[in-house]
N, C-alpha and C positions, 0 to 999 in steps of 0.2 A: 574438425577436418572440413574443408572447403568441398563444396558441391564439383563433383567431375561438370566440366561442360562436356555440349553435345559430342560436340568434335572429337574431343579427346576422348571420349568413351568408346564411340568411331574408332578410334586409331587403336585403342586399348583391344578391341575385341578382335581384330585383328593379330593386334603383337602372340596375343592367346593362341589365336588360331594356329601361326606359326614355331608355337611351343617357346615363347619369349616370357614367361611370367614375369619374370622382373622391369621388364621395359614396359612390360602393359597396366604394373603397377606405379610406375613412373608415370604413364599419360593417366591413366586417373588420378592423379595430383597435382595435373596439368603441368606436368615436366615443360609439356613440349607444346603446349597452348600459346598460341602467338600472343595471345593477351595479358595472360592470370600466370604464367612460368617465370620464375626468378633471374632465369636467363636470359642473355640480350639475346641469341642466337637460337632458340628451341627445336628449330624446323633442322638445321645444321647439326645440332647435337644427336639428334635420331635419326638423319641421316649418317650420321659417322659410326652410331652407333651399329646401324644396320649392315655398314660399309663392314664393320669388325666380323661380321658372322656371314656375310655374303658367299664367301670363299667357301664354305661348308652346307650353304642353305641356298638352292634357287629360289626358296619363297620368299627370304630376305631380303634375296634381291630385285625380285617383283619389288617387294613390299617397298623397298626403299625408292626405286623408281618412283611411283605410285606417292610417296611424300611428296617426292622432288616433282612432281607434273601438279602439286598442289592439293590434291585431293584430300587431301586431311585440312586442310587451313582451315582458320576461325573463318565461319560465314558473318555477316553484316551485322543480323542481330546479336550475336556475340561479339561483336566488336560496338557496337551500338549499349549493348548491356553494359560493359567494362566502361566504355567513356562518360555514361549517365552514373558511374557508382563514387563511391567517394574517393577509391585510388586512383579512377581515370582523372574525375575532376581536382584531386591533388595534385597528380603527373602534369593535365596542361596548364595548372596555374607556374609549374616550376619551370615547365617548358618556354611559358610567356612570360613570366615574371610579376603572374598577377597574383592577388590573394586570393588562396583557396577558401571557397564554400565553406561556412564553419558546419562542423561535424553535426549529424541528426540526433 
């Protein structure tokens, strides 16, 4: 299993707080990590997620604010980390069309 980032741990402890285990189990797998998530969208998806429970939760609704004002995003060095790894440096060779860094 891949190392939670900072962030998403951040966001996970949170989701807990709000009696969310399953979405907090999601950001420790970095569901919703702008970097390391499978998804084009992760910041989108847990806001919509949060959007689904809002109507029954004002902490949800904090809480989803609170995404959308940014506060959860990947900081520098986590974005700095992802682009020095070898799926950042695979992603810009595909993005530029160069050859990627062969594997360590």
């Amino acid at each position: 299993m891949a190392i939670t980032a900072n962030s998403s741990e951040r966001l996970a402890k949170e989701l807990d707080r709000i009696g969310q285990p399953e979405l907090a189990a999601n950001a420790r797998m970095n569901q919703y990590h702008d970097f390391l998530s499978d998804s084009a969208t992760p910041a989108s998806d847990i806001i919509s997620a949060l959007s689904q429970i809002a109507h029954r939760s004002a902490s949800a609704t904090e809480l989803r604010q609170r995404v959308m004002d940014g506060e959860f995003d990947a900081p520098d060095e986590e974005g700095d980390e992802w682009a020095a790894s070898e799926e950042g440096q695979a992603t810009f060779a595909e993005l530029t069309g160069r050859e990627a860094p062969p594997e360590k």
